[in-house]
PDB file of N, CA, C and O in Angstrom:
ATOM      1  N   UNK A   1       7.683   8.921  -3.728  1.00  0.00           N
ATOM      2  CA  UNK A   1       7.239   9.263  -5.066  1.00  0.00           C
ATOM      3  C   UNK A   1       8.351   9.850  -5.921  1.00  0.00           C
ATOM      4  O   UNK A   1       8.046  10.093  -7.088  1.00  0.00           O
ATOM      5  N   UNK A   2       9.756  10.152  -5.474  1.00  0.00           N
ATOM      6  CA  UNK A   2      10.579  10.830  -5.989  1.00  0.00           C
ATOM      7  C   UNK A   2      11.100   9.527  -7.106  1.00  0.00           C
ATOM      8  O   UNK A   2      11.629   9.944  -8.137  1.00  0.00           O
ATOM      9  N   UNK A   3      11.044   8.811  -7.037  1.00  0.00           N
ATOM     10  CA  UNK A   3      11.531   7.947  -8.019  1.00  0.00           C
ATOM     11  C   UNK A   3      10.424   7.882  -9.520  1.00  0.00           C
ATOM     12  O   UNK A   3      10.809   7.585 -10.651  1.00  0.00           O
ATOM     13  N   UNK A   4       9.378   8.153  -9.226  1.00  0.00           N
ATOM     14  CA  UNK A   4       8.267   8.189 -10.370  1.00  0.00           C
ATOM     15  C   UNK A   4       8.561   9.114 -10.631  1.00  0.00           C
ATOM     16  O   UNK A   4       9.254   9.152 -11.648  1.00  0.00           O
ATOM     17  N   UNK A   5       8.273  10.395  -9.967  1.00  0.00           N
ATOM     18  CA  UNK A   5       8.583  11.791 -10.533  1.00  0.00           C
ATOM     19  C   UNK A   5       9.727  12.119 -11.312  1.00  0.00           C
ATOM     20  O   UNK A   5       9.555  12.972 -12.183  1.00  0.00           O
ATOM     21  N   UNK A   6      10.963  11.576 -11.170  1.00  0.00           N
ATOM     22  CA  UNK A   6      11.997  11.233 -11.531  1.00  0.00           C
ATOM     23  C   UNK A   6      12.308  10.588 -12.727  1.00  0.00           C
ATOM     24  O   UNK A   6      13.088  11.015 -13.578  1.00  0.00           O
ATOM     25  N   UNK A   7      11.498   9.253 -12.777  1.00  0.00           N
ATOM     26  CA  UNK A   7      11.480   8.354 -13.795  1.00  0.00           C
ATOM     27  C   UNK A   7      10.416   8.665 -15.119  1.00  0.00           C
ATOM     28  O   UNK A   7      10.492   8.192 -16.253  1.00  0.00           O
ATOM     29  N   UNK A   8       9.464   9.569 -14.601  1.00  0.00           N
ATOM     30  CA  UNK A   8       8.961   9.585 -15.385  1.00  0.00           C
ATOM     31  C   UNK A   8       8.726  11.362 -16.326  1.00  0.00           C
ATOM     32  O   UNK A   8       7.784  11.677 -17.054  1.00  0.00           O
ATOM     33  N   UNK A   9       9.855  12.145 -15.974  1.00  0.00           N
ATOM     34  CA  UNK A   9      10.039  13.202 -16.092  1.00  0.00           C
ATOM     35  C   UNK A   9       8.616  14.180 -15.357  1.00  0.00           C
ATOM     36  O   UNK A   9       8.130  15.093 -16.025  1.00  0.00           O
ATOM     37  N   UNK A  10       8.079  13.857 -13.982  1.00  0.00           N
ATOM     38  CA  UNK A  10       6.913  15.089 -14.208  1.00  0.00           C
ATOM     39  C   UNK A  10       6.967  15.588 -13.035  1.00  0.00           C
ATOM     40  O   UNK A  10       7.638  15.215 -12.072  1.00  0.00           O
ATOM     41  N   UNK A  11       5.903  16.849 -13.178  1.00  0.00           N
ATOM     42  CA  UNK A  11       6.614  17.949 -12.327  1.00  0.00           C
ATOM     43  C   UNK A  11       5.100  17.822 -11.466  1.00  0.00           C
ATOM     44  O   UNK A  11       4.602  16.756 -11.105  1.00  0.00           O
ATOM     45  N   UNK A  12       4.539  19.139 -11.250  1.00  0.00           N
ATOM     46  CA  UNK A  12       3.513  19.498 -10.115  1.00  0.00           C
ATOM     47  C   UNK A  12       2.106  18.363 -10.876  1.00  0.00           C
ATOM     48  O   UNK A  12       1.671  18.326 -12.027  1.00  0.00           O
ATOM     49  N   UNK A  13       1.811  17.742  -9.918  1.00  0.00           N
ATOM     50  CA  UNK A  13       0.067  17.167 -10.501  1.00  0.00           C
ATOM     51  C   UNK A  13      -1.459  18.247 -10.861  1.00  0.00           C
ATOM     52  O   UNK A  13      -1.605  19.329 -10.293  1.00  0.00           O
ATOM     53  N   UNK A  14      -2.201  17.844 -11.606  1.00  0.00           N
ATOM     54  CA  UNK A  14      -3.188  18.389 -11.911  1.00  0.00           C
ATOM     55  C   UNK A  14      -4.311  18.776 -11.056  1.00  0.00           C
ATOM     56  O   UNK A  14      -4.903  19.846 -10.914  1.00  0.00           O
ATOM     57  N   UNK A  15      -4.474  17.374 -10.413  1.00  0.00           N
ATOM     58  CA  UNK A  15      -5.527  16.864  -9.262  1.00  0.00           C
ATOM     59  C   UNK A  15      -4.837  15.833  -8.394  1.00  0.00           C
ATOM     60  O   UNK A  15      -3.895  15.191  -8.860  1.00  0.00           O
ATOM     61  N   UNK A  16      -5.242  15.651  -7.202  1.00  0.00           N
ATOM     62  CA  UNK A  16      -4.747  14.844  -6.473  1.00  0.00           C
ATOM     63  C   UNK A  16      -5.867  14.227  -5.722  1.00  0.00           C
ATOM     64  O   UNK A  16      -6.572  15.131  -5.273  1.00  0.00           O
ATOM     65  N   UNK A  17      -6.542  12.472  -5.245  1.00  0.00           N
ATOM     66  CA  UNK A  17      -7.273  12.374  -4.889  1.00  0.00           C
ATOM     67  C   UNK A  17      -7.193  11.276  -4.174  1.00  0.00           C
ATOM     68  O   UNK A  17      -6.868  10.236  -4.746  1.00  0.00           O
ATOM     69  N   UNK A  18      -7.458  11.277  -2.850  1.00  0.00           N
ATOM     70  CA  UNK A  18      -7.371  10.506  -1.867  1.00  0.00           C
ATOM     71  C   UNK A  18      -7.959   9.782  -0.452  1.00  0.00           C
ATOM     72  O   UNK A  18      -7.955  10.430   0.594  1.00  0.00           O
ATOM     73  N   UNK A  19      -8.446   8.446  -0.495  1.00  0.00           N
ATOM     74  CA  UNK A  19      -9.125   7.989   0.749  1.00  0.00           C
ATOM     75  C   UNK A  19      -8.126   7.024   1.367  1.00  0.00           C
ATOM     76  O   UNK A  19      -7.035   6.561   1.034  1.00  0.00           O
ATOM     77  N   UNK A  20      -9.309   6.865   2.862  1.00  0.00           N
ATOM     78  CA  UNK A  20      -8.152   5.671   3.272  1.00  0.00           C
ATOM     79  C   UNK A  20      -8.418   6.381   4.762  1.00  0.00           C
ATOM     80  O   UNK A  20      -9.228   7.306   4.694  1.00  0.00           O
ATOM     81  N   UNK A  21      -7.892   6.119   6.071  1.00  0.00           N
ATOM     82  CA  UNK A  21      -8.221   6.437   6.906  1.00  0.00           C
ATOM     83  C   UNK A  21      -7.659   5.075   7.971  1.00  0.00           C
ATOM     84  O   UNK A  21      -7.163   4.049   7.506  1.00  0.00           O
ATOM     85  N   UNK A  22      -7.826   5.285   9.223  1.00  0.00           N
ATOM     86  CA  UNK A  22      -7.456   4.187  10.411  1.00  0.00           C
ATOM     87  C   UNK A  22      -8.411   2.960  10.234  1.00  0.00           C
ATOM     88  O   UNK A  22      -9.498   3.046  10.806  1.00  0.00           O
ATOM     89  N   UNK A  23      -8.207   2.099   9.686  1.00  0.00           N
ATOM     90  CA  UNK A  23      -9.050   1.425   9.097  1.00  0.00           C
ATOM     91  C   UNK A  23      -8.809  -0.361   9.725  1.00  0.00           C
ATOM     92  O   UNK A  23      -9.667  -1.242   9.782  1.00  0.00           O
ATOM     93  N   UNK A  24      -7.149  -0.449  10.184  1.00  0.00           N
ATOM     94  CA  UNK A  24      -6.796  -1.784  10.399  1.00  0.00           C
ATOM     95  C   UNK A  24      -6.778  -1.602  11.731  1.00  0.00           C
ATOM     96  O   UNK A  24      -7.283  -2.439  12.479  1.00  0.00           O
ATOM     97  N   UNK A  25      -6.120  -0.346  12.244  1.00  0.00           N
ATOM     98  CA  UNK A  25      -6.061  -0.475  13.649  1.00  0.00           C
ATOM     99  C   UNK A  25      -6.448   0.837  14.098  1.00  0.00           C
ATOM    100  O   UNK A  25      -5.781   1.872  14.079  1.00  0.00           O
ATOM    101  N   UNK A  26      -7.820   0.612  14.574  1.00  0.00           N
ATOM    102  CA  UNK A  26      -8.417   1.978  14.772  1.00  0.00           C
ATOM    103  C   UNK A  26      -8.504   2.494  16.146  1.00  0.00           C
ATOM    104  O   UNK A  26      -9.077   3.578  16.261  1.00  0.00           O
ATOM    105  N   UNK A  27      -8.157   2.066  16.962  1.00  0.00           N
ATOM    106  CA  UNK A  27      -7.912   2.005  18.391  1.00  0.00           C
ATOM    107  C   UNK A  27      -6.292   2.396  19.131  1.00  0.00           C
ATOM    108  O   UNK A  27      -6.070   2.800  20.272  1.00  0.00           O
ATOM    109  N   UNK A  28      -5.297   2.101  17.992  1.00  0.00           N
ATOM    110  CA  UNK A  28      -4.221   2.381  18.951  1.00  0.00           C
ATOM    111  C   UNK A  28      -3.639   4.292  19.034  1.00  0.00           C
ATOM    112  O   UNK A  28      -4.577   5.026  19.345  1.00  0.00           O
ATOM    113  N   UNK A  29      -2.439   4.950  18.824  1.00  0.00           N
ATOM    114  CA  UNK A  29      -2.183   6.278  19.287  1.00  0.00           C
ATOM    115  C   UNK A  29      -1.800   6.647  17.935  1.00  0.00           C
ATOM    116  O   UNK A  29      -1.357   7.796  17.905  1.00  0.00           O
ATOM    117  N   UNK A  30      -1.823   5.935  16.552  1.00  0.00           N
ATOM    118  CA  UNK A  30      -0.939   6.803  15.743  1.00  0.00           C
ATOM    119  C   UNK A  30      -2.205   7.622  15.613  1.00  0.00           C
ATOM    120  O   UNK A  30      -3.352   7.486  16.038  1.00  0.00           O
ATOM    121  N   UNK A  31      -1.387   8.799  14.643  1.00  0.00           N
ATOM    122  CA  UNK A  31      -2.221   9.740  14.139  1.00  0.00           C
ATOM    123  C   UNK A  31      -2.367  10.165  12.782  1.00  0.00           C
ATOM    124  O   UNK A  31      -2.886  11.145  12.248  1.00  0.00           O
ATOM    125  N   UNK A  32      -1.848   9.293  12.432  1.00  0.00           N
ATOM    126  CA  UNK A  32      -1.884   8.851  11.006  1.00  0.00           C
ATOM    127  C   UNK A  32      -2.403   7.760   9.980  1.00  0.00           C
ATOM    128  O   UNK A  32      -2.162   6.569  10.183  1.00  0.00           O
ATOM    129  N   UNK A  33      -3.092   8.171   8.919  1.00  0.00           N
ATOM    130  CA  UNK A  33      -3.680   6.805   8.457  1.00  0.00           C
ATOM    131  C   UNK A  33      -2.835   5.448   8.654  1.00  0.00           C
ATOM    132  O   UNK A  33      -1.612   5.448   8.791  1.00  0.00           O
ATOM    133  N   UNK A  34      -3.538   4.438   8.653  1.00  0.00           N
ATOM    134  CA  UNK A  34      -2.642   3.152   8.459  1.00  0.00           C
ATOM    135  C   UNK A  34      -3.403   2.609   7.112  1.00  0.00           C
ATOM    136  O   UNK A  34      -3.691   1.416   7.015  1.00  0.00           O
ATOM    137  N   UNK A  35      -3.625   3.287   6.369  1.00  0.00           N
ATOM    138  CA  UNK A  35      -4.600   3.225   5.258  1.00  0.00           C
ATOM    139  C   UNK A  35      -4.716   3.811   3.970  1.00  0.00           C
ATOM    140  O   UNK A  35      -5.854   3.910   3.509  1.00  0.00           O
ATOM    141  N   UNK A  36      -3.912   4.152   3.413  1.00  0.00           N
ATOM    142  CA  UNK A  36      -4.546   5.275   2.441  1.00  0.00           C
ATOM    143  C   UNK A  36      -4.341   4.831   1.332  1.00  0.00           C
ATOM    144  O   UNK A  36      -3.418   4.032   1.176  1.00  0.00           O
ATOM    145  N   UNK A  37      -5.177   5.243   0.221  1.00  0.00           N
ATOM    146  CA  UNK A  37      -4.491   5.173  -1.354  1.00  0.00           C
ATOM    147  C   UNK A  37      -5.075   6.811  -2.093  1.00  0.00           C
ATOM    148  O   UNK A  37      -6.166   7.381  -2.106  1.00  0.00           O
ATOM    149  N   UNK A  38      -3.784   7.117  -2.618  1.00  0.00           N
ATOM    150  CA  UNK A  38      -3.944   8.135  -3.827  1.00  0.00           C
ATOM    151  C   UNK A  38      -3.681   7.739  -5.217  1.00  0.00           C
ATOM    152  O   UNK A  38      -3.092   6.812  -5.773  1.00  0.00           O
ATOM    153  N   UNK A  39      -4.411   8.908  -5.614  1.00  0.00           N
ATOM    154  CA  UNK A  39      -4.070   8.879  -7.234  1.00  0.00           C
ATOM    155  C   UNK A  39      -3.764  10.125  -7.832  1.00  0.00           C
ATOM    156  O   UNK A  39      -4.652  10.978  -7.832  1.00  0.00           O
ATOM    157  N   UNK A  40      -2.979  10.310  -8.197  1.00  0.00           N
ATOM    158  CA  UNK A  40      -2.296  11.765  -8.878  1.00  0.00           C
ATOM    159  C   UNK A  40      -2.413  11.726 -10.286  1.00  0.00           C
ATOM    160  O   UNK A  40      -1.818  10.827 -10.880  1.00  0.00           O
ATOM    161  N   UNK A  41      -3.077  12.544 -10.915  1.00  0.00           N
ATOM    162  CA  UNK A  41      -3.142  12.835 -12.079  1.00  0.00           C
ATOM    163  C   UNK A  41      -2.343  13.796 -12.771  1.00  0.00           C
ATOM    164  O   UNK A  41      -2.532  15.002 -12.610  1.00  0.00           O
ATOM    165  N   UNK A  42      -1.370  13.293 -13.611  1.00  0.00           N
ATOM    166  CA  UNK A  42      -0.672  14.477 -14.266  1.00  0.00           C
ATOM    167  C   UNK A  42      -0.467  14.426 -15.881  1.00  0.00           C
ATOM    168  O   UNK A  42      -0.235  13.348 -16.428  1.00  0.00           O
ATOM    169  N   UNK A  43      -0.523  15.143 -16.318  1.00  0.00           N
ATOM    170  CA  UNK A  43      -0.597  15.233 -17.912  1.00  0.00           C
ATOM    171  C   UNK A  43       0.219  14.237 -18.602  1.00  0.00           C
ATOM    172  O   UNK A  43       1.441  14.088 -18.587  1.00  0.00           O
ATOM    173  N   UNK A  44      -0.862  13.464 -19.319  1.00  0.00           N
ATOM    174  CA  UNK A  44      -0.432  12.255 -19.567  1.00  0.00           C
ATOM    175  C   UNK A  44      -0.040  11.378 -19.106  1.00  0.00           C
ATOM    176  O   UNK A  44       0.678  10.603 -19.738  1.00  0.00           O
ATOM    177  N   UNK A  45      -0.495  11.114 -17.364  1.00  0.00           N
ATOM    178  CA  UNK A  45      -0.941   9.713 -16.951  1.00  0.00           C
ATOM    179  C   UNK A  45      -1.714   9.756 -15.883  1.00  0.00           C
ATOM    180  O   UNK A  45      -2.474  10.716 -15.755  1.00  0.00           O
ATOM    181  N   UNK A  46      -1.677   8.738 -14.916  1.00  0.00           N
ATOM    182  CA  UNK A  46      -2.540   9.078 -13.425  1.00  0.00           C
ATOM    183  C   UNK A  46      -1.122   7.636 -12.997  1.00  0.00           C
ATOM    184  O   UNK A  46      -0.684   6.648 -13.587  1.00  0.00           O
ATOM    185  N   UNK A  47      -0.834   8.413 -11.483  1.00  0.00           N
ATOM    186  CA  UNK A  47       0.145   7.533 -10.429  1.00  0.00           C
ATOM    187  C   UNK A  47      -0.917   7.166  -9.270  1.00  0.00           C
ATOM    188  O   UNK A  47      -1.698   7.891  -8.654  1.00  0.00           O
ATOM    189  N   UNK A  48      -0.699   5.960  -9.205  1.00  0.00           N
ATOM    190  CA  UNK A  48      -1.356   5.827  -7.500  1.00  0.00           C
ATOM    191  C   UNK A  48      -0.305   5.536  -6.864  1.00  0.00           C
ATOM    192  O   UNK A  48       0.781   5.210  -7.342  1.00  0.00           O
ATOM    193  N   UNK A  49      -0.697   5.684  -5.398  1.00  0.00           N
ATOM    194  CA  UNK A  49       0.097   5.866  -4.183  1.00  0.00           C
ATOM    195  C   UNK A  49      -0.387   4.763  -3.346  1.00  0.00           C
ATOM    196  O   UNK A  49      -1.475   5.072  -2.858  1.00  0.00           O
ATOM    197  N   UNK A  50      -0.061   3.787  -3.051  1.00  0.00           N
ATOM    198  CA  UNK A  50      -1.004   3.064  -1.586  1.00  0.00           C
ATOM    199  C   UNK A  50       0.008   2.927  -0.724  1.00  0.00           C
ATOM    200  O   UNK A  50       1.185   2.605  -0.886  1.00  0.00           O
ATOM    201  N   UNK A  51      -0.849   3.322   0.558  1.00  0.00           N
ATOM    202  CA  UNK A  51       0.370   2.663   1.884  1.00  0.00           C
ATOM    203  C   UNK A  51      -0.758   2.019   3.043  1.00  0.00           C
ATOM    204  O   UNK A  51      -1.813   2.373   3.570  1.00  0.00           O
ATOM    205  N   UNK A  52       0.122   0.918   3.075  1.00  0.00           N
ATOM    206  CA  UNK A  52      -0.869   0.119   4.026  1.00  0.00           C
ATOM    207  C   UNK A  52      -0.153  -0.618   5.226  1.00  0.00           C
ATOM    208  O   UNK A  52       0.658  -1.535   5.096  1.00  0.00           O
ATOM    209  N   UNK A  53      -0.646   0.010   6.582  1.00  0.00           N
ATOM    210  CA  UNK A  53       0.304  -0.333   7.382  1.00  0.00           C
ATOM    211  C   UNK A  53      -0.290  -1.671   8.314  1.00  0.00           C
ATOM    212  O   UNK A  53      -1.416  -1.877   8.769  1.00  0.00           O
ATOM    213  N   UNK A  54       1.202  -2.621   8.400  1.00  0.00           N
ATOM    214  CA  UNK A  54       0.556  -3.784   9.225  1.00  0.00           C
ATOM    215  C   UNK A  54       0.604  -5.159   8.094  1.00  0.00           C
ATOM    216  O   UNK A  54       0.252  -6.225   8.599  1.00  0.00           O
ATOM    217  N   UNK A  55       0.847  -5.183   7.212  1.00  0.00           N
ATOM    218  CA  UNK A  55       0.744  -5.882   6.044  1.00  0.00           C
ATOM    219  C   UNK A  55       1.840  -7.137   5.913  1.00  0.00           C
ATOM    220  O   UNK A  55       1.629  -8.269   5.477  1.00  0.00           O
ATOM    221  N   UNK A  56       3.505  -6.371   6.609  1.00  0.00           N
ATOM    222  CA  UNK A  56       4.643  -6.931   5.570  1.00  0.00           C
ATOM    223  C   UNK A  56       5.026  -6.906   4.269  1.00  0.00           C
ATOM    224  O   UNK A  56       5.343  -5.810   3.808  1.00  0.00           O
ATOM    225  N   UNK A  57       5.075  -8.018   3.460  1.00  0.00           N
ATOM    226  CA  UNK A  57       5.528  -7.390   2.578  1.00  0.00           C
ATOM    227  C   UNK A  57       4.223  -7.188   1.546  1.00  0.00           C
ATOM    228  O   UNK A  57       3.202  -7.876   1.527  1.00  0.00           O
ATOM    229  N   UNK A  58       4.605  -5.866   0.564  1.00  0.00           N
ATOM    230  CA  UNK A  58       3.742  -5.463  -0.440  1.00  0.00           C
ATOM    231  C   UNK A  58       3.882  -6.108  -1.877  1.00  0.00           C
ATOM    232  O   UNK A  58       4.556  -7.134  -1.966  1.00  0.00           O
ATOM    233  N   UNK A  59       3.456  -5.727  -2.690  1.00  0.00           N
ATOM    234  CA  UNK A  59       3.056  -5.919  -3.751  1.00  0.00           C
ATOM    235  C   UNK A  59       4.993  -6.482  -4.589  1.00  0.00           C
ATOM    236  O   UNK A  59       5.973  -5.760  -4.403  1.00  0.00           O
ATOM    237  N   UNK A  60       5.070  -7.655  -5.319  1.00  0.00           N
ATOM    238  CA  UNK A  60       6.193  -8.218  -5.943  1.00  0.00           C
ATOM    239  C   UNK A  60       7.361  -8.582  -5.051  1.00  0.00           C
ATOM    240  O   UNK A  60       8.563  -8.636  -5.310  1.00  0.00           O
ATOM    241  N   UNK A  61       6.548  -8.867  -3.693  1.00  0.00           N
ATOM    242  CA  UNK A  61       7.216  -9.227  -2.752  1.00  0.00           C
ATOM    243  C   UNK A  61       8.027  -8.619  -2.193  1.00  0.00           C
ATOM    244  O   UNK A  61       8.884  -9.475  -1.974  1.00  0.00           O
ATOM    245  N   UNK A  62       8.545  -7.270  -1.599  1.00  0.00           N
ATOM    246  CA  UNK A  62       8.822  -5.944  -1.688  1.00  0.00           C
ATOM    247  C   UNK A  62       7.980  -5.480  -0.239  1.00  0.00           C
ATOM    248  O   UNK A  62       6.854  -5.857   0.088  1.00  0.00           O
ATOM    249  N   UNK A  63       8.879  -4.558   0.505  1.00  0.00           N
ATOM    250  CA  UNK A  63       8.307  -3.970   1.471  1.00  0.00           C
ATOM    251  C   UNK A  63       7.797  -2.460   0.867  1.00  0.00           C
ATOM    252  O   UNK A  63       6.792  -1.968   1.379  1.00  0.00           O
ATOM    253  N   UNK A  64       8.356  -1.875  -0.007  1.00  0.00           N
ATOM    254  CA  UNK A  64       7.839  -0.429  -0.562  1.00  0.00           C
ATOM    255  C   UNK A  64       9.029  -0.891  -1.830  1.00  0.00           C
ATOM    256  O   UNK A  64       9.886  -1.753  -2.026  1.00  0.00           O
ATOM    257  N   UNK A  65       8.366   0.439  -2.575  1.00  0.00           N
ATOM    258  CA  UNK A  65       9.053  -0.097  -4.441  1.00  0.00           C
ATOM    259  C   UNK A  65       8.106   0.986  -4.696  1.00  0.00           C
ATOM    260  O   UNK A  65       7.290   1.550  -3.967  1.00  0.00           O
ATOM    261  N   UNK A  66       8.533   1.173  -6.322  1.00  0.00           N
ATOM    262  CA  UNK A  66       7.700   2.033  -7.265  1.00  0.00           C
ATOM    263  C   UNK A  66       7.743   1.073  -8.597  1.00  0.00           C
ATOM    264  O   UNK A  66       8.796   0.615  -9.039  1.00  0.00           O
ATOM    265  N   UNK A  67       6.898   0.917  -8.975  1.00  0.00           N
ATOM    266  CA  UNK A  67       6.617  -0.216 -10.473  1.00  0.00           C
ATOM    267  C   UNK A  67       6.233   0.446 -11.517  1.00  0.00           C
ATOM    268  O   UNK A  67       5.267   1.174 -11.289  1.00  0.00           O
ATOM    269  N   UNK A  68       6.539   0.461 -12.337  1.00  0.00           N
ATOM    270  CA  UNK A  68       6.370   1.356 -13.991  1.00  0.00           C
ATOM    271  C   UNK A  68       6.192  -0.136 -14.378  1.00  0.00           C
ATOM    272  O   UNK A  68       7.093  -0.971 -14.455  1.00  0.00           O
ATOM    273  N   UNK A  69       4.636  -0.354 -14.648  1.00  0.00           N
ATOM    274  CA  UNK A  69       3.705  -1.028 -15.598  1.00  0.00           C
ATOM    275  C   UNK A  69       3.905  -0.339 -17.334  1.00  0.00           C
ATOM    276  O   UNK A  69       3.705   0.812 -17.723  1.00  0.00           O
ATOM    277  N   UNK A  70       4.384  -1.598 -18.129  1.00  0.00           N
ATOM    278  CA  UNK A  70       4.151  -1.419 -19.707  1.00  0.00           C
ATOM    279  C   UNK A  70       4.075  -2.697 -20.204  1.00  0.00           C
ATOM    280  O   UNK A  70       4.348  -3.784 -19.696  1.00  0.00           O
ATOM    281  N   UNK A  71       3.506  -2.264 -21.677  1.00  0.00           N
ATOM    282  CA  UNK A  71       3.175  -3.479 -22.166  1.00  0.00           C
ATOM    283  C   UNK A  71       4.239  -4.979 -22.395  1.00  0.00           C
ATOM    284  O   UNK A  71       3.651  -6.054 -22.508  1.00  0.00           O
ATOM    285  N   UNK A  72       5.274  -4.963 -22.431  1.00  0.00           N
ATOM    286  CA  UNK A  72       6.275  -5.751 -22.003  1.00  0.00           C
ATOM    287  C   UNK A  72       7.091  -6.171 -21.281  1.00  0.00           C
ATOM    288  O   UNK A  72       8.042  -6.953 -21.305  1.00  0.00           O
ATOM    289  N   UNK A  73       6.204  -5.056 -20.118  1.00  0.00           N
ATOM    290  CA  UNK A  73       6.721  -5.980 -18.670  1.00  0.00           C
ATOM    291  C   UNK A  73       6.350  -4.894 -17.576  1.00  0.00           C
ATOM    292  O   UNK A  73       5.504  -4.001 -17.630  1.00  0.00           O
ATOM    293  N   UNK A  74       7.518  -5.346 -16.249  1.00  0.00           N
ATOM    294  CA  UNK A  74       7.228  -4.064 -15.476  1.00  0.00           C
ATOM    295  C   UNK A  74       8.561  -4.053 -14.843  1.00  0.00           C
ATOM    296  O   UNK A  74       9.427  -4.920 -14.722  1.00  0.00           O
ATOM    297  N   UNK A  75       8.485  -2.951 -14.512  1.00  0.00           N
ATOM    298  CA  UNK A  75       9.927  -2.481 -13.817  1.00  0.00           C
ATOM    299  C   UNK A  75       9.883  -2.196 -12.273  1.00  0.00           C
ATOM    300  O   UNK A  75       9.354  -1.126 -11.973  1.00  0.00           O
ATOM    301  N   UNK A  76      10.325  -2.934 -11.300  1.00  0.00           N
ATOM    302  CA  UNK A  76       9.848  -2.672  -9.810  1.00  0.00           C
ATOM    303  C   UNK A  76      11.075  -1.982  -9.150  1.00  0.00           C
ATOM    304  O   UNK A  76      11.694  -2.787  -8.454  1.00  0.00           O
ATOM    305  N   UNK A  77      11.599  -0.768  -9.156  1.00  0.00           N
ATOM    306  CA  UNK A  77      12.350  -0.136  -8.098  1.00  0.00           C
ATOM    307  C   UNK A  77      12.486   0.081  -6.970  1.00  0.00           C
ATOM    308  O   UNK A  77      11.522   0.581  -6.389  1.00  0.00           O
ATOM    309  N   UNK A  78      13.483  -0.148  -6.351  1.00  0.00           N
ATOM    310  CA  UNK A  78      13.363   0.079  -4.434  1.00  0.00           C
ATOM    311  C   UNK A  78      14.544   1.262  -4.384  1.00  0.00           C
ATOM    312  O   UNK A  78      14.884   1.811  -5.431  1.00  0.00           O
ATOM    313  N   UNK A  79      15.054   1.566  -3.299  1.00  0.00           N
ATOM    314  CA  UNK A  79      16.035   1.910  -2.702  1.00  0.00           C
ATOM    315  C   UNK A  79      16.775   0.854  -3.243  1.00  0.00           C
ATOM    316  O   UNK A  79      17.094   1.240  -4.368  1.00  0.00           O
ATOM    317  N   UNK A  80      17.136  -0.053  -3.092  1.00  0.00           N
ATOM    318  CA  UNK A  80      18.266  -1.306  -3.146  1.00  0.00           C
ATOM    319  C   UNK A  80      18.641  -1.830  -4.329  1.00  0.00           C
ATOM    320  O   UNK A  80      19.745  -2.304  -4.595  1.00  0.00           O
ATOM    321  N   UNK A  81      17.526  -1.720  -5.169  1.00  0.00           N
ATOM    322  CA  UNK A  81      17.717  -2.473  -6.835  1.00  0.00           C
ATOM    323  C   UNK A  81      16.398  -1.606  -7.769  1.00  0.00           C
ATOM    324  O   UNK A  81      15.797  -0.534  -7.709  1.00  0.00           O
ATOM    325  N   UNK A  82      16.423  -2.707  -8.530  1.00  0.00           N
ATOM    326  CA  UNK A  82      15.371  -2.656  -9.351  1.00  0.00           C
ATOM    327  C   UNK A  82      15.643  -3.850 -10.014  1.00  0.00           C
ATOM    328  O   UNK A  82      16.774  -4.337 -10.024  1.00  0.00           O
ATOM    329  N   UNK A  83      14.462  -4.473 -10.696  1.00  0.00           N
ATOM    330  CA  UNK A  83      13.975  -6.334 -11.280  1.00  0.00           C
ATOM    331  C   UNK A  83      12.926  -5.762 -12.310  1.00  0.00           C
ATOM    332  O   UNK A  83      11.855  -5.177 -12.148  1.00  0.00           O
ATOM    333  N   UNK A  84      13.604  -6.134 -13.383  1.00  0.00           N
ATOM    334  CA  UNK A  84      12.480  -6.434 -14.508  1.00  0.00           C
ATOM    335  C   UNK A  84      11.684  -7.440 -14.760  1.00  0.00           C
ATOM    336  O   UNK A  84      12.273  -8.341 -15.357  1.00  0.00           O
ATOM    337  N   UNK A  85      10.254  -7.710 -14.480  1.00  0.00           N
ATOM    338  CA  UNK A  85       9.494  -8.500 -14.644  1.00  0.00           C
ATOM    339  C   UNK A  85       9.225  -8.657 -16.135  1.00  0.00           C
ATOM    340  O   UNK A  85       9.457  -7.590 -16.704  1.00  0.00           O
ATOM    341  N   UNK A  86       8.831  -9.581 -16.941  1.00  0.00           N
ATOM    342  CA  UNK A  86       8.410  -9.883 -18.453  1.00  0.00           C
ATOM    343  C   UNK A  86       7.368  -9.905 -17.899  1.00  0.00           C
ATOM    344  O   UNK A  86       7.276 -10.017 -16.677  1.00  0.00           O
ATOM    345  N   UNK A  87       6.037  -9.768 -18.957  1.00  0.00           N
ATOM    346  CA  UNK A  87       4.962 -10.140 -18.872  1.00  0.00           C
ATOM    347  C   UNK A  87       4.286 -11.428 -19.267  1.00  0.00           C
ATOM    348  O   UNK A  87       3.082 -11.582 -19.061  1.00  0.00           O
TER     349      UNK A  87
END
């Protein structure tokens, strides 16, 4: 999330709200969701969070990224780059 927080100048959230749970593989030893999505609300916007384990790749073809959605496009950041999509 340090790249949103970052990118989008903001500091502590308002509310934070979150489900999700062992949901794909509910039987093996992690102890951790393989499941979850949040949503953070902070003054003047709401961020979601999803992590979904077991998948490959995610969303813009991307194993993890942060995407800043606007009306003329979107911006998908990784560790490695970042790609401007047009809309």
């Amino acid at each position: 999330l340090d790249i949103i927080l970052w990118g989008l100048d903001l500091k502590a959230p308002k509310a934070v709200t979150a489900m999700g749970g062992k949901l794909a593989y509910p039987t093996d030893a992690m102890e951790i969701p393989d499941t979850l999505k949040v949503l953070y609300e902070f003054d003047g916007c709401l961020v979601e969070w999803e992590h979904t384990f077991g998948i490959g790749r995610g969303p813009f073809d991307k194993g993890h990224g942060t995407a800043f959605y606007g009306e003329k496009g979107t911006l998908v950041a990784t560790r490695q780059g970042w790609e401007v999509i047009p809309e």
